[in-house]
C-alpha positions in Angstrom: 0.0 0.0 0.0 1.2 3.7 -0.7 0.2 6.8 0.1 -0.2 10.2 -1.7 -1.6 13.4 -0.8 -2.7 16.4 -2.9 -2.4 20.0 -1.9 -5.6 21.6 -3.3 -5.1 25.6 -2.9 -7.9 27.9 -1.0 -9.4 30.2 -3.6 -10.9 32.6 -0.6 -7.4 33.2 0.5 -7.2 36.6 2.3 -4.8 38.0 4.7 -7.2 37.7 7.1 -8.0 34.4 7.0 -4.1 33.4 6.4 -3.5 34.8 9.8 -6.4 32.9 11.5 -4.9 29.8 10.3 -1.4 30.8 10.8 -2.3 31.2 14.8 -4.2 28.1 14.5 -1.2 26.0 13.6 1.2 28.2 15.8 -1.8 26.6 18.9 -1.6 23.5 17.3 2.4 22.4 17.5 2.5 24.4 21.0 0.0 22.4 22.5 1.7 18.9 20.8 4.9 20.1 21.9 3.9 20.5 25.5 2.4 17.1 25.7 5.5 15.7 23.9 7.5 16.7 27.1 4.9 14.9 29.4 5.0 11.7 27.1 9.1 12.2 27.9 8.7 12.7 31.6 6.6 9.8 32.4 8.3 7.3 29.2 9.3 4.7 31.3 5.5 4.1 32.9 4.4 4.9 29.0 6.5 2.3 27.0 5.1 -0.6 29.0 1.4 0.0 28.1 -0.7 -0.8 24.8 -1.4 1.7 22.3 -4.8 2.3 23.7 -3.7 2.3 27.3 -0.7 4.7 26.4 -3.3 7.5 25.2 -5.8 6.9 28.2 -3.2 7.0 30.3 -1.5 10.4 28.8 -5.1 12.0 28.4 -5.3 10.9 32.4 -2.4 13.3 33.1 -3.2 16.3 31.2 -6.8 16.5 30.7 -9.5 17.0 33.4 -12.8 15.2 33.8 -15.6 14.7 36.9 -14.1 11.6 38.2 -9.9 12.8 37.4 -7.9 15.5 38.4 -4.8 16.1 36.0 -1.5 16.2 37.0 -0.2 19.3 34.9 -2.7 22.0 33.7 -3.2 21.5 30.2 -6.9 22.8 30.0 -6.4 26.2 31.4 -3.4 26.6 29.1 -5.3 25.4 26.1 -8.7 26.1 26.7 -11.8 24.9 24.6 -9.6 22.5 22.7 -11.6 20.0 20.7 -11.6 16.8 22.0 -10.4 14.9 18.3 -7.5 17.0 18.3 -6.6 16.4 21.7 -6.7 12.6 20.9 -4.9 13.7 17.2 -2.0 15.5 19.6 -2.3 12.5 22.3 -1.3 10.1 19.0 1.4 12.1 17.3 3.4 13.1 20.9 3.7 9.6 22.1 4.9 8.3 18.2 6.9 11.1 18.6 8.6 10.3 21.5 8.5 6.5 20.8 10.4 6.9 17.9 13.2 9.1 19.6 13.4 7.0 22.2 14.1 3.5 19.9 16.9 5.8 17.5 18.3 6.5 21.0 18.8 2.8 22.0 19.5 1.6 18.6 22.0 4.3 18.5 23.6 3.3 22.1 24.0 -0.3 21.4 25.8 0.3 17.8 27.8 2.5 19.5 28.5 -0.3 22.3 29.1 -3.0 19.9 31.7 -0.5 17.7 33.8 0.5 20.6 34.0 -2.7 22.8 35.5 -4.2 19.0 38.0 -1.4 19.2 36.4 0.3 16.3 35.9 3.9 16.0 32.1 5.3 15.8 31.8 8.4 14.0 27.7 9.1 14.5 26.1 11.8 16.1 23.6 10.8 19.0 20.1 11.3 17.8 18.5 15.1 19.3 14.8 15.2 20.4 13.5 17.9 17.6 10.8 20.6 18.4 7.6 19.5 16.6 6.1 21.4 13.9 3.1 19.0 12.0 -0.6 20.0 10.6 -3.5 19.2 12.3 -6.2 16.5 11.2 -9.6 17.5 10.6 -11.9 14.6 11.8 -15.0 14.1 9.7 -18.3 15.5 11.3 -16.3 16.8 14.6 -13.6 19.3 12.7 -14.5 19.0 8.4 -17.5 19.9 6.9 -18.5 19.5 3.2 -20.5 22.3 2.7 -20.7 22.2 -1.6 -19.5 21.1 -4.7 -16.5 23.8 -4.0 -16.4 24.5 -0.7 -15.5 22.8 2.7 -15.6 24.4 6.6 -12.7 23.5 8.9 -12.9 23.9 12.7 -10.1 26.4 13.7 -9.3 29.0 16.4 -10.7 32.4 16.4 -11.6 34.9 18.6 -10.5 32.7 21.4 -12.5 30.2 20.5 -13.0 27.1 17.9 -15.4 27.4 15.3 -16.0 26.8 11.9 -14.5 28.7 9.3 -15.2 28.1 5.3 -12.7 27.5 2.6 -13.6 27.4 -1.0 -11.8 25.4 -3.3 -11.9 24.5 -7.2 -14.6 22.3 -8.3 -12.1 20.3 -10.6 -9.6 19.8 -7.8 -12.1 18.6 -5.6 -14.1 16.3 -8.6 -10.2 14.7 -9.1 -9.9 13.9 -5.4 -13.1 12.3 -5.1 -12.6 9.9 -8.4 -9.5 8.2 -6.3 -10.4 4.9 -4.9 -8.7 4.6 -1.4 -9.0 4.9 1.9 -9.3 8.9 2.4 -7.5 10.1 5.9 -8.3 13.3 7.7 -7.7 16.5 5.7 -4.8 18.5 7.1 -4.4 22.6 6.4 -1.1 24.3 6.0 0.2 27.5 4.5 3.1 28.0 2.1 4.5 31.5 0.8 1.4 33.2 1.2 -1.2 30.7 0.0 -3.4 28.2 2.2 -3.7 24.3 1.2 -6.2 21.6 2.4 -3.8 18.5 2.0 -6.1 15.7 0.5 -4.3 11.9 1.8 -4.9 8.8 0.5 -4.1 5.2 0.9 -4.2 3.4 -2.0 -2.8 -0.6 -3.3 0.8 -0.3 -5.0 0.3 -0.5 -9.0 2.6 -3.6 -10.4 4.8 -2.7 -13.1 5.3 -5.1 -16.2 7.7 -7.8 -15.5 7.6 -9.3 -19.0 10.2 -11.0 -21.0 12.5 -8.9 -23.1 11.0 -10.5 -26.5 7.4 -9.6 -25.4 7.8 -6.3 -24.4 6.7 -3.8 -26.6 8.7 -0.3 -26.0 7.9 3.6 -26.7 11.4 5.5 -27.4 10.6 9.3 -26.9 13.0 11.8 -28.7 12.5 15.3 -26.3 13.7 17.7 -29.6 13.8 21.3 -30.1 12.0 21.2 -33.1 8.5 19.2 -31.6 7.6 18.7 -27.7 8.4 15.0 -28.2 8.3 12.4 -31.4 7.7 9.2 -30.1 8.4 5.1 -31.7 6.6 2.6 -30.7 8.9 -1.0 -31.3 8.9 -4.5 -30.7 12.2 -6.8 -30.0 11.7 -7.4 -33.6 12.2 -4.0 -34.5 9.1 -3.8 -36.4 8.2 0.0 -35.7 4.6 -0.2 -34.6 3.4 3.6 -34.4 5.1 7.0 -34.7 3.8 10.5 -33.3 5.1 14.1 -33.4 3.2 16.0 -30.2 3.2 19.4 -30.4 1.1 22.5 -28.4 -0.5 25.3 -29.8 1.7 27.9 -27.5 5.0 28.1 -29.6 3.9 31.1 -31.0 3.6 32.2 -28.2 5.9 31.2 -26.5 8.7 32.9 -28.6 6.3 36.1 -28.9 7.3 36.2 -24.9 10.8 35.0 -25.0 11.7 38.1 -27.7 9.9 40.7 -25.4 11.5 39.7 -22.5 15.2 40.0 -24.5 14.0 43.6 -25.7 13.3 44.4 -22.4 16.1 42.8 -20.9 17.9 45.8 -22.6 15.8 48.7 -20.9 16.9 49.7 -17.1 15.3 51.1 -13.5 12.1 49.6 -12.2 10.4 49.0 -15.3 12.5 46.2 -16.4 11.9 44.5 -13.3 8.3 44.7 -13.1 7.4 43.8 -16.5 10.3 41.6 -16.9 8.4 39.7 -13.5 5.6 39.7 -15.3 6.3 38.0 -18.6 8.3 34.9 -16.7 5.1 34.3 -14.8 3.6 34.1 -18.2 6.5 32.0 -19.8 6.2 29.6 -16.9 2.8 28.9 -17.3 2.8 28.1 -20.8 6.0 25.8 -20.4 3.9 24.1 -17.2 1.0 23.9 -19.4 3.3 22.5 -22.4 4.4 19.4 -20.1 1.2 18.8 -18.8 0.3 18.4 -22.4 3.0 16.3 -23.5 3.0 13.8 -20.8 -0.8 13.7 -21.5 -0.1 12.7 -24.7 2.7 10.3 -24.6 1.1 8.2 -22.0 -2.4 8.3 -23.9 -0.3 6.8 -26.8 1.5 4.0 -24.7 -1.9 3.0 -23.0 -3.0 2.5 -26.8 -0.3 0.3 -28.0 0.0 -2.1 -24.6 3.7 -0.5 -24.0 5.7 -2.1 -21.1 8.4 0.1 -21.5 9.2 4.1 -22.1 12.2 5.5 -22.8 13.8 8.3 -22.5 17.5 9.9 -22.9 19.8 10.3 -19.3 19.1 13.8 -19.2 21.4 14.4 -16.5 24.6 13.4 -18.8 23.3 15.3 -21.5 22.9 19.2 -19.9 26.4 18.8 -18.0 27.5 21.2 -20.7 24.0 22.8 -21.5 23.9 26.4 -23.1 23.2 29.7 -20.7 20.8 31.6 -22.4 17.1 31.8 -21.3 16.0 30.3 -23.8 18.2 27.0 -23.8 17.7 27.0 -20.1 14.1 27.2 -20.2 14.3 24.0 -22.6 16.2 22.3 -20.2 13.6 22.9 -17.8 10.9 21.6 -19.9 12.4 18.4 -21.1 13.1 17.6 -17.2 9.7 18.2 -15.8 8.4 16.0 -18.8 10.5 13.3 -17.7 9.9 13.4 -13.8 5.7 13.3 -14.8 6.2 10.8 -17.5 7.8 8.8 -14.9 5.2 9.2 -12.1 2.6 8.8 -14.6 3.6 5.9 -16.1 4.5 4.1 -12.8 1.0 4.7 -11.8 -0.6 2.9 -14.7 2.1 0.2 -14.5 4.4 1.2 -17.1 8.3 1.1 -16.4 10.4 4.1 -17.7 13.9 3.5 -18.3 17.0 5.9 -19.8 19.7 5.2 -22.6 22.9 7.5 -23.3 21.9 10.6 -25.5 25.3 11.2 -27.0 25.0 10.4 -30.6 20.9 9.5 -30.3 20.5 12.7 -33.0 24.1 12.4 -34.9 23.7 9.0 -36.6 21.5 8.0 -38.9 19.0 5.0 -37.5 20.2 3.0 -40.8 23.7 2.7 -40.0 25.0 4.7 -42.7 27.1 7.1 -40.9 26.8 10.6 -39.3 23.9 12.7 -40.6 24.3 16.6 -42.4 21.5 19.3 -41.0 19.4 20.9 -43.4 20.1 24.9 -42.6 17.1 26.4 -43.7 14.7 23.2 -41.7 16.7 21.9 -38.8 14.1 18.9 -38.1 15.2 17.8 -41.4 18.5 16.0 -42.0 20.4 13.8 -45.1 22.0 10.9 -44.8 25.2 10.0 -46.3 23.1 7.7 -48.4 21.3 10.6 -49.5 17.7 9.6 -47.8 16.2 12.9 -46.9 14.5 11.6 -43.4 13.3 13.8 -40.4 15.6 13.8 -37.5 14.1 13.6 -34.0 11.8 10.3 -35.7 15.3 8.6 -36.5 16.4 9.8 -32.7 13.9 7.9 -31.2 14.6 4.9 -33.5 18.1 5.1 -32.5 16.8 5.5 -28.2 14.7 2.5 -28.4 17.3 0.2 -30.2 19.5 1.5 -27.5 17.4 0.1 -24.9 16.9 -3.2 -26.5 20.4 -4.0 -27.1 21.2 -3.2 -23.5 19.0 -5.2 -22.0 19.9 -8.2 -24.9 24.2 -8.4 -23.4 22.9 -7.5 -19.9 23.0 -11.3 -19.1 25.7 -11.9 -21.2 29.5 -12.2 -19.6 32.4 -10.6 -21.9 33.7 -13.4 -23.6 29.8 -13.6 -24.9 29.7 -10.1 -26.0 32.9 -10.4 -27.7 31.6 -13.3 -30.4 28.9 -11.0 -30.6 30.8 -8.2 -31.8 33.3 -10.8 -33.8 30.1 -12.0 -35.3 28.3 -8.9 -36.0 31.6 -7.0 -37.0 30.5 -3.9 -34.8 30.9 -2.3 -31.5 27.7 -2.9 -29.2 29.0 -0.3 -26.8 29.5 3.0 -27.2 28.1 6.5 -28.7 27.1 5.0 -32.5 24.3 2.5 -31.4 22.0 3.0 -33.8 18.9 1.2 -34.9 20.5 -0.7 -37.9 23.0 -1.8 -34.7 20.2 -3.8 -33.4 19.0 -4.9 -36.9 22.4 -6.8 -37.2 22.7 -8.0 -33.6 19.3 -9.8 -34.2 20.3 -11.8 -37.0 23.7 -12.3 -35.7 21.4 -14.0 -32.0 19.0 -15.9 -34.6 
């Protein structure tokens, strides 16, 4: 089982009500931060009890009822504090202090068994940190759902609790609900100067294809300048089952904003800053909304042709020696955040996502014949030394997949293997100038 949580922003966000909240959290970890140091105080009568007798016996100490007098004056200092997040505090002080308390003794007995071998130990003993967590909202008692977009949260105000409404997007809320899982509490928290009602969710871990390497089907994906992504779909055969160019509408756009920016770039004072704030907010959101897109698209695709696989180039060893500009940054960007949501994307309808070397992916042409020669007037275009006039991110992601497959072909195999291969194929199977045609020849050489 795993868990994910989705931060869904407060569209009635005022400065008002972001203080309101801000005090009720500030109540909140002072309260579970003074019961932590009673949990510590009276560990040792604690650690001997059950989870249920633990929190009866803490709430017995702090909290005062007709038949029970509290040892320390918690009420008075917290007054009028709900009863569910008492128990919510009650749960997360004595895990708190449970889990310091079994670092501790794990830490003393490595450190025991280092020294007494004459060994030197190096670790830091574990420190008892200050608290700082969100608050649950129990349904009914603390969370309200009051409409399609809204939602009222029990917090403190005016010295008092009571409930307070937060309205929310309809979508956001409509995307929460489709999720099959066992919801938890809401929590509330504030980042920068925006409010989120955290959304958590236990749901069953997805199982990725396991299937062997001449079944799976794979997607190679070609992140170019000239489209958002051109995609392959191959076999082990290396019978090319689909290709697809995904592009957005915002291109236009997009460089409209990226040349006003450099004129403005040019200008001085106050002016530059404001409007130059301006456009990146608008340049961000249109390279967000360009990734959401893509991914969309590429995964759509993959669903369609059963793929087990998806790969991608090792963008880390490609932008070690990336460009400076804006603009080639802001590529960078892109091409990253498409990989790190393909990957969570694809994980979560079952789909592994693996990376191949990118030097060379774009150089040489997929049919072996030798580096390839730009067209300068159409740069997605390119001519072989054969003369075949071909586009070049679709012979890229030929060249990516074919990578992958002959990878995962001498994965099993030990050198003196991969050396017949390579005696027998008369070509390198390692390297920059794996190519499609590469693979072509390995699989005749293996059948």
């Amino acid at each position: 089982m795993a868990v994910v949580s989705y931060n869904v922003e407060v569209i009635n966000n005022t400065n008002k009500l972001r203080h309101i909240v801000a005090n009720t959290l500030s109540l909140y970890n002072s309260a579970l931060n003074y019961v932590c140091d009673v949990v510590l105080m009276h560990y040792d009568e604690i650690k001997e009890l059950n989870n249920l007798e633990r929190r009866m016996y803490l709430e017995h100490l702090i909290h005062n009822t007709k038949n029970n007098i509290a040892k320390y004056d918690f009420d008075s200092m917290y007054y009028k504090l709900p009863c569910y997040l008492l128990r919510d505090i009650e749960s997360k002080a004595i895990g708190h202090i449970v889990s310091y308390k079994s670092n501790l003794d794990n830490y003393k007995k490595e450190r025991y068994n280092k020294i007494s071998n004459g060994k030197k130990f190096k670790k830091r003993e574990p420190s008892l940190s200050k608290c700082n967590m969100l608050p649950s909202f129990y349904k009914d008692n603390m969370y309200k759902v009051i409409s399609d977009n809204k939602i009222a949260l029990k917090i403190y105000e005016d010295n008092t609790w009571k409930y307070e409404e937060f309205k929310l997007k309809k979508n956001d809320l409509k995307y929460i609900n489709k999720i099959n899982g066992k919801r938890y509490n809401p929590e509330i928290k504030i980042i920068g100067k925006k409010i989120y009602i955290k959304f958590s969710f236990e749901i069953e871990d997805v199982k990725l294809q396991d299937k062997e390497l001449n079944k799976r089907i794979i997607c190679g994906v070609d992140l170019g300048v000239n489209n958002d992504a051109t995609i392959s779909i191959m076999n082990y055969e290396g019978t090319i089952l689909g290709r697809h160019f995904i592009n957005t509408n915002n291109k236009d756009l997009m460089n409209h904003l990226l040349n006003k920016k450099r004129k403005i770039q040019r200008n001085s004072g106050n002016y530059k800053y404001l409007r130059n704030l301006h456009i990146n907010n608008k340049i961000n959101s249109i390279n967000e909304n360009i990734v959401n897109h893509t991914v969309n698209q590429i995964i759509k695709i993959c669903l369609s042709y059963g793929v087990d696989v998806i790969v991608f180039e090792n963008l880390r060893h490609k932008f070690k020696r990336a460009k400076r500009s804006f603009r080639a940054r802001l590529h960078r960007w892109r091409k990253i955040a498409i990989y790190n949501k393909a990957y969570e994307m694809a994980h979560r309808n079952g789909i592994r996502v693996s990376t191949v070397n990118p030097n060379g992916t774009s150089r040489y042409a997929y049919d072996g014949s030798g580096e390839v020669e730009r067209d300068n007037d159409n740069y997605s275009i390119c001519k072989f030394v054969s003369g075949k006039i071909y586009n070049c991110d679709l012979s890229a992601s030929y060249n990516i997949a074919a990578r992958y497959y002959i990878r995962e072909t001498l994965k099993p195999l030990d050198e003196s293997s991969r050396s017949k291969l390579e005696t027998k194929a008369s070509l390198a199977l390692s390297g920059t100038k794996l190519t499609y045609n590469t693979f072509k020849v390995l699989l005749n050489v293996i059948n």
